[in-house]
Kinemage of the C-alpha trace (Angstrom):
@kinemage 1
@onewidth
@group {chain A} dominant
@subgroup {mainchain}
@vectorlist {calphas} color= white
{ca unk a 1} P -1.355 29.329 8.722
{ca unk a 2} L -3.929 31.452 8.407
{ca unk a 3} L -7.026 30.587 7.730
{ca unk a 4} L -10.570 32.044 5.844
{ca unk a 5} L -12.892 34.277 7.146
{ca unk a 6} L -16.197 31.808 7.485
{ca unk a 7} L -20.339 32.691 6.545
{ca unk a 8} L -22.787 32.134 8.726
{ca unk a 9} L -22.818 30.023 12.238
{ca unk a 10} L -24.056 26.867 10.139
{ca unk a 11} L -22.583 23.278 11.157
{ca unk a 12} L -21.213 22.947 7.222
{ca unk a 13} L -19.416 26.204 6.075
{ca unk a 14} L -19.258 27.073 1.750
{ca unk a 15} L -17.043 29.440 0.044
{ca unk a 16} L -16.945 30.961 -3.147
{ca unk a 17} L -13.006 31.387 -4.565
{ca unk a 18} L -12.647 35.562 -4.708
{ca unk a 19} L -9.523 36.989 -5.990
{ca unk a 20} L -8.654 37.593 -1.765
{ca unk a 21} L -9.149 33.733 -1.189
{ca unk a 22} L -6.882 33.099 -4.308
{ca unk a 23} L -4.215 34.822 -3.080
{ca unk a 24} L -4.442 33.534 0.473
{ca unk a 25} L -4.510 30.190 -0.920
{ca unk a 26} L -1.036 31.061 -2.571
{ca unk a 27} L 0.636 32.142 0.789
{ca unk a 28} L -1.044 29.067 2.512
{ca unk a 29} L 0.961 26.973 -0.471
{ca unk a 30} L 4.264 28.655 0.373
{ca unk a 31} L 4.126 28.396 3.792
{ca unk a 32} L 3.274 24.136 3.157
{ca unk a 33} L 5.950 22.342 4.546
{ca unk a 34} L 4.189 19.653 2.172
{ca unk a 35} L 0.782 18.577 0.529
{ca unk a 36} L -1.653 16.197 0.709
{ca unk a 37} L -3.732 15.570 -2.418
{ca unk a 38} L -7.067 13.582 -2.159
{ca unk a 39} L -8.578 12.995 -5.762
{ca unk a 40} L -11.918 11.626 -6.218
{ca unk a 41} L -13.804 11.540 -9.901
{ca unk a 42} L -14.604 15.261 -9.556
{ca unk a 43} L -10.923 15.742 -10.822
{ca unk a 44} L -11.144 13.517 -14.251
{ca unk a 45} L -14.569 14.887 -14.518
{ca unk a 46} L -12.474 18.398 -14.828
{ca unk a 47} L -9.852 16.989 -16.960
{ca unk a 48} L -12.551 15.812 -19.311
{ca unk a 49} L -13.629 12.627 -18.617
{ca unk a 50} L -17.421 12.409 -19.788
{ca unk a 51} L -19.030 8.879 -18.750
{ca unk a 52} L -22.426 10.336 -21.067
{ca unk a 53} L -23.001 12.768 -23.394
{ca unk a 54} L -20.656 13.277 -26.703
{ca unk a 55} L -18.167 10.981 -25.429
{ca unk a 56} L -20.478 8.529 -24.420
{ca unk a 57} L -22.082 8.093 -27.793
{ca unk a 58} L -18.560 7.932 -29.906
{ca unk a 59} L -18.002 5.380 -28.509
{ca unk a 60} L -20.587 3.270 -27.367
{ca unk a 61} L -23.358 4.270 -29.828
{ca unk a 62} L -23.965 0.380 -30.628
{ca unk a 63} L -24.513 -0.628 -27.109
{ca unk a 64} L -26.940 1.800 -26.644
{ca unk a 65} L -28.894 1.565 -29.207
{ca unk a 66} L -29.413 -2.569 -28.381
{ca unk a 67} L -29.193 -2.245 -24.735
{ca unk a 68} L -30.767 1.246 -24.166
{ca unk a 69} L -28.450 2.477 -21.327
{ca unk a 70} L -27.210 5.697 -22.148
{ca unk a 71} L -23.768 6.145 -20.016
{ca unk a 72} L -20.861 4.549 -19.514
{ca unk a 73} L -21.084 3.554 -15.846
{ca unk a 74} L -24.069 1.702 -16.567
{ca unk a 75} L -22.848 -0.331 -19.417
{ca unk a 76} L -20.306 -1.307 -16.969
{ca unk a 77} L -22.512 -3.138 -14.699
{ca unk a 78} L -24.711 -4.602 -17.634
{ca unk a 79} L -25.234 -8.187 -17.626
{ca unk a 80} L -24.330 -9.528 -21.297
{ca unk a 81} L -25.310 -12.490 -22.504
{ca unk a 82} L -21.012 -13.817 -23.044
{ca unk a 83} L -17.730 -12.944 -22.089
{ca unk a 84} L -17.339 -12.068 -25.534
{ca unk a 85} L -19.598 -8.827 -25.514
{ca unk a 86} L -18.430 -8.080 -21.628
{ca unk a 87} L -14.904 -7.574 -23.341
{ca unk a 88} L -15.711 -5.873 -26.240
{ca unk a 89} L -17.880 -3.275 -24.285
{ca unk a 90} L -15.000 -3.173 -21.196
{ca unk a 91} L -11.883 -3.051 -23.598
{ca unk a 92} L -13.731 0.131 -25.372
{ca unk a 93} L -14.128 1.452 -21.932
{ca unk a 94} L -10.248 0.651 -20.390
{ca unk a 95} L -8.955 2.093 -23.512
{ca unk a 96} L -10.628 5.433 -23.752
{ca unk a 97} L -10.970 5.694 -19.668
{ca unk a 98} L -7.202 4.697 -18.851
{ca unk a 99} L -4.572 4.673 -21.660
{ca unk a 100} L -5.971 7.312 -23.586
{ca unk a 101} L -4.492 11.196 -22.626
{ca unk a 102} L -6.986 13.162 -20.712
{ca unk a 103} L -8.903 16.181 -22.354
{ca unk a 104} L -8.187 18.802 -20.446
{ca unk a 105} L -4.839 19.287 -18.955
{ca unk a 106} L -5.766 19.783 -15.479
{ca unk a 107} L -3.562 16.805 -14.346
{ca unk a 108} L -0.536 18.413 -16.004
{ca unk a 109} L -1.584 21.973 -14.570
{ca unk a 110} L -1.846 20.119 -10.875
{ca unk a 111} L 2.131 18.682 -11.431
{ca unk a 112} L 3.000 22.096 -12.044
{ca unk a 113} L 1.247 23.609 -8.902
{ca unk a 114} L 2.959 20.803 -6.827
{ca unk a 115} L 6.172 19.293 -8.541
{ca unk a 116} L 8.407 21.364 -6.029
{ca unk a 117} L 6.740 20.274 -3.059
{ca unk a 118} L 6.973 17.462 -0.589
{ca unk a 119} L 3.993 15.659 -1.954
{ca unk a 120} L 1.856 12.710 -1.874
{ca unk a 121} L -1.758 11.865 -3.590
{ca unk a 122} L -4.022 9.459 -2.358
{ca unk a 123} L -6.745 8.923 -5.002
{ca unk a 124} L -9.904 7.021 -5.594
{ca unk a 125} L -9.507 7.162 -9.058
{ca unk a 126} L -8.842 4.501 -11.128
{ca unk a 127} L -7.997 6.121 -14.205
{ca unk a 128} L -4.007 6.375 -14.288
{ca unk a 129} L -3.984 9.946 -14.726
{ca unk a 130} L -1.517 11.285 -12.174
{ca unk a 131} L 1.066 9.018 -13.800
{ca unk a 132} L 0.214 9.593 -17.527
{ca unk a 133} L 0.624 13.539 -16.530
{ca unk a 134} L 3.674 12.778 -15.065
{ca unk a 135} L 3.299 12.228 -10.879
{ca unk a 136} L 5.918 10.629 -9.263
{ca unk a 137} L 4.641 6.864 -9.532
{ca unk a 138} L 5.964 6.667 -5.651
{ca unk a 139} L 3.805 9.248 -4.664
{ca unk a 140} L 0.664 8.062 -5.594
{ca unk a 141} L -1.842 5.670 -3.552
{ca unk a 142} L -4.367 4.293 -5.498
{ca unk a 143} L -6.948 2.919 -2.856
{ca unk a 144} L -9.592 1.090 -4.847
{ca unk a 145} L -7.573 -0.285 -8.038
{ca unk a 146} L -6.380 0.315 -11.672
{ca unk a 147} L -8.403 -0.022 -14.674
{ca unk a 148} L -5.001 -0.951 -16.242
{ca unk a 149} L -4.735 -4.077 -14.086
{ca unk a 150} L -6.948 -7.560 -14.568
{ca unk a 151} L -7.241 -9.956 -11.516
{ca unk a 152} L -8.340 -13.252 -10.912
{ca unk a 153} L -12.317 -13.274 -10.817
{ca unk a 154} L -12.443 -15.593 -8.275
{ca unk a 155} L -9.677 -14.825 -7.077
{ca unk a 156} L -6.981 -17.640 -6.379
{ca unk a 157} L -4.185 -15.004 -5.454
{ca unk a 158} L -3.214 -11.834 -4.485
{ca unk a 159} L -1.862 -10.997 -8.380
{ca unk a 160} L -2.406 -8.597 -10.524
{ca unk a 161} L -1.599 -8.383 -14.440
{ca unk a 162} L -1.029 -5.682 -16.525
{ca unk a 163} L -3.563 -5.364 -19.413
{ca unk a 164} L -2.318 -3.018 -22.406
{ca unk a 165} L -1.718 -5.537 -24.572
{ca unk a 166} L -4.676 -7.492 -24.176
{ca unk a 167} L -6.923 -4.554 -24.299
{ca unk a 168} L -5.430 -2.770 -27.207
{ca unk a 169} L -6.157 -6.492 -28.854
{ca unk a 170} L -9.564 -6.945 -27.708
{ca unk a 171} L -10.518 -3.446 -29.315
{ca unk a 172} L -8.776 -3.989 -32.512
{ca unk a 173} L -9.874 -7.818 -33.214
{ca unk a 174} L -13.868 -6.979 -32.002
{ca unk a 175} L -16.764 -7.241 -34.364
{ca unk a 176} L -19.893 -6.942 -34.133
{ca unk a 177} L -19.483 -5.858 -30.616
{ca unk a 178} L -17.863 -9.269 -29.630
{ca unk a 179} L -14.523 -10.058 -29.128
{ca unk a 180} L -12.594 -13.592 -30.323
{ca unk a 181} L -13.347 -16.306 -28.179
{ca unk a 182} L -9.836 -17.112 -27.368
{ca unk a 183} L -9.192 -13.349 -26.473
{ca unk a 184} L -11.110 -13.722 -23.548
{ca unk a 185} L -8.458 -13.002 -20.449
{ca unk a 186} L -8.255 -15.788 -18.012
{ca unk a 187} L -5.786 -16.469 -14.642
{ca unk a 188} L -2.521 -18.245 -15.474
{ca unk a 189} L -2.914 -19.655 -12.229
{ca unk a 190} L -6.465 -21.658 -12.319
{ca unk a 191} L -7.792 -20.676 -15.669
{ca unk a 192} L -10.638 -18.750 -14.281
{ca unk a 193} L -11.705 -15.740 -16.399
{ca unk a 194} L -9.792 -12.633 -15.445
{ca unk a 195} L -12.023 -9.550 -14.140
{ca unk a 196} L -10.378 -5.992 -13.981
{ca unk a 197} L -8.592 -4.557 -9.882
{ca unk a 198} L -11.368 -2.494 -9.104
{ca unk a 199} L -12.536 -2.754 -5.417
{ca unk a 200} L -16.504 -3.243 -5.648
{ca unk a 201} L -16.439 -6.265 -3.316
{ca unk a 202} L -14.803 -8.526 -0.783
{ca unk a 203} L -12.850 -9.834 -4.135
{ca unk a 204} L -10.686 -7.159 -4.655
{ca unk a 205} L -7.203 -8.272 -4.859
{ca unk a 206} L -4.685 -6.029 -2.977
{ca unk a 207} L -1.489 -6.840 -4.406
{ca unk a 208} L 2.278 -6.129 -3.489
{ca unk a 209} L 2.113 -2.587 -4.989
{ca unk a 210} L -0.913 -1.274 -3.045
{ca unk a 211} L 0.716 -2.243 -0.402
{ca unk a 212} L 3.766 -0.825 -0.799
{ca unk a 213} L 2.310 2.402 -1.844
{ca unk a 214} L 0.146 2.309 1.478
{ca unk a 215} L 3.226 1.947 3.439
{ca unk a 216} L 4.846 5.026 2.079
{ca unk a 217} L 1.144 6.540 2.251
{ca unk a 218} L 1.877 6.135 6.101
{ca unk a 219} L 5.261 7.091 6.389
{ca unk a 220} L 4.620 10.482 4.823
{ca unk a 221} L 1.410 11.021 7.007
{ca unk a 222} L 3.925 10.154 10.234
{ca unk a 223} L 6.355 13.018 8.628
{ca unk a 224} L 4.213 15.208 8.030
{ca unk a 225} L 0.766 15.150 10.528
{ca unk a 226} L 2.236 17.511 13.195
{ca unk a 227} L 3.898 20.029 10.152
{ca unk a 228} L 2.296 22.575 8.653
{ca unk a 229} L 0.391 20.080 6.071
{ca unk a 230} L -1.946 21.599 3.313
{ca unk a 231} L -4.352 18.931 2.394
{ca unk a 232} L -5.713 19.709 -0.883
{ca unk a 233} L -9.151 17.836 -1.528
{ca unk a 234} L -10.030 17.985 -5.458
{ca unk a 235} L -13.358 16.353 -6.677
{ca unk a 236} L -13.866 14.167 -4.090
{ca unk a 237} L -17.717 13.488 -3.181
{ca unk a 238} L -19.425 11.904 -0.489
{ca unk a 239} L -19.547 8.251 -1.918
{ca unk a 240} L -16.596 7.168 -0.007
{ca unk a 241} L -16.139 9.767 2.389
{ca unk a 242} L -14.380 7.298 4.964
{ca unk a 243} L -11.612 7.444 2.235
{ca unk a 244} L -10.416 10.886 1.611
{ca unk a 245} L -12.863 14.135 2.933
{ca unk a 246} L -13.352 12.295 6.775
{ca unk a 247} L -9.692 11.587 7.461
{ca unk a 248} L -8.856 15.204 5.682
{ca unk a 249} L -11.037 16.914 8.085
{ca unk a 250} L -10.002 14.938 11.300
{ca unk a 251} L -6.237 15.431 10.221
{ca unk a 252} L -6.895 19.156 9.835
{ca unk a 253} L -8.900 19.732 12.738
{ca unk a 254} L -5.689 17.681 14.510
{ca unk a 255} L -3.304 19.671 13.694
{ca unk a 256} L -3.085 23.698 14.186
{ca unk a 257} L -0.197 23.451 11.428
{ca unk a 258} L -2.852 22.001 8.968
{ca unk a 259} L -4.992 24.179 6.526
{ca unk a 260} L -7.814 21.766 4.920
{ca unk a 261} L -8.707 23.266 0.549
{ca unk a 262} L -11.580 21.601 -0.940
{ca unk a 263} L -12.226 21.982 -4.509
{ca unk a 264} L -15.266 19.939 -5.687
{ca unk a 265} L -18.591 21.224 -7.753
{ca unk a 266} L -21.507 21.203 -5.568
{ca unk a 267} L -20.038 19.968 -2.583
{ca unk a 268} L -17.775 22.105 -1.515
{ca unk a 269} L -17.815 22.645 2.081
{ca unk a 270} L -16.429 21.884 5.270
{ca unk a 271} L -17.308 21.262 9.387
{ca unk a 272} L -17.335 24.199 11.047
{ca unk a 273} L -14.563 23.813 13.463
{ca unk a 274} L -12.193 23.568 11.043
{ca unk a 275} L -14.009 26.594 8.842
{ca unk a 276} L -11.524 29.334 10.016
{ca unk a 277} L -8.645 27.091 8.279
{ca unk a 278} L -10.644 25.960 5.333
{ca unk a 279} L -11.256 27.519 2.025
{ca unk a 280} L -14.156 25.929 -0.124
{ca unk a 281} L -14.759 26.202 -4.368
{ca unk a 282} L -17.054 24.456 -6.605
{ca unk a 283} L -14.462 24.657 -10.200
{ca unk a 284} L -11.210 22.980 -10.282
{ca unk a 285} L -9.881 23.889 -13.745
{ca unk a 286} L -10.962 27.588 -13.429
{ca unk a 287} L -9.236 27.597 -9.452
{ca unk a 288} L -5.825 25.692 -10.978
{ca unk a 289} L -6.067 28.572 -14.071
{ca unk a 290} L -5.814 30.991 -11.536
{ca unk a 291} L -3.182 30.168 -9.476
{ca unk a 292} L -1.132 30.368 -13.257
């Protein structure tokens, strides 16, 4: 593959996406014997995921105005005074954030890019929205949980539970920004209240499914690492880097098959002795729109 012509001598190398680097990243794709997609919360931010603003205040307008925090992030770490507020304010926030469709249809616009590829996304995202768009659920590696799974807080086992039900129940039944008492979710095994599969501490519960979808994470990296490989990085910042944008660059720079894309606003860049098979942009719905 061929790769970009780089800027500068600096150790980190940034691109702007010109009509020339649009249509070398189209014969890069068709050359792609297959593609790895890394998704961080740059990509839902695209797709229209707000945490603050508009969004923010539909939704959460009472919380705010009693507890003064003024995005949805940090409502999530509040401490509430009962189990019945945590609920009300987290069953708002799994409804809207996970089985709600997304705004924008840059998900949907990704399938299409994609869909006749050999493909596989590994994502930090915890939003569901490669499957609500329509991804191949056996594709997808979901590394640090599912807001559409509750665990065991403390936890007694390595189970997960689905939560639609119970959510969609929390947020109809709620008033005055509390939820029923016996709505609260607990374990079936030990009774102890349920929390939601995100990993934010030594208590995350991997269950049978991450697993599984880590093993067939592997198995395509061991068909594919020595191929020509396009690893497409799309919103992916430098909070877990160890996760996605390392491993991208050390696969690329591994491989002289391998041609390394990142797509991310502000942050789009890349070491620079992988910079002459890199291309760098800062917009992902406006770089998907183009390749239409």
């Amino acid at each position: 593959m061929k790769g970009a012509t780089a800027n500068g001598g600096c150790a980190l190398s940034i691109f702007h996406m010109e009509n020339r680097q649009i249509e070398q990243f189209k014969a890069v794709f068709e050359e792609a014997e297959a593609v790895l997609i890394g998704a961080g919360a740059g990509l839902s931010a695209a797709a229209g995921y707000s945490y603050a603003g508009e969004r923010f205040h539909k939704f959460f307008s009472d919380f705010e105005k009693k507890y003064h925090f003024h995005d949805m992030y940090s409502g999530g770490f509040y401490p509430y005074e009962s189990l019945e507020e945590y609920w009300a304010y987290w069953s708002r926030y799994i409804l809207i954030n996970r089985y709600s469709e997304a705004p924008k249809p840059v998900y949907r616009k990704l399938l299409e890019l994609v869909r006749r590829k050999e493909y596989f996304v590994l994502t930090t995202n915890v939003d569901h929205c490669f499957q609500k768009a329509g991804f191949d659920k056996a594709r997808l590696f979901y590394t640090q949980g599912d807001y559409g799974l509750f665990q065991c807080s403390k936890p007694c086992c390595n189970q997960t539970y689905d939560n639609e039900e119970a959510v969609r129940r929390m947020v109809k039944e709620q008033r005055d920004m509390k939820i029923p008492t016996e709505l609260i979710p607990r374990c079936p095994n030990c009774g102890k209240p349920m929390t939601m599969n995100l990993r934010s501490d030594e208590k995350f519960v991997q269950d049978s499914g991450w697993y599984e979808a880590y093993r067939r994470y592997r198995e395509f990296l061991s068909a594919h690492r020595k191929g020509r490989l396009l690893l497409l990085e799309l919103g992916v910042g430098m909070n877990t880097p160890g996760i996605i944008k390392y491993p991208f660059w050390r696969m690329t720079a591994e491989n002289e098959g391998a041609f390394y894309v990142c797509i991310n606003d502000g942050e789009a860049f890349c070491p620079k002795p992988i910079e002459n098979r890199a291309l760098c942009n800062s917009e992902i719905g406006e770089f998907l729109s183009q390749l239409g």
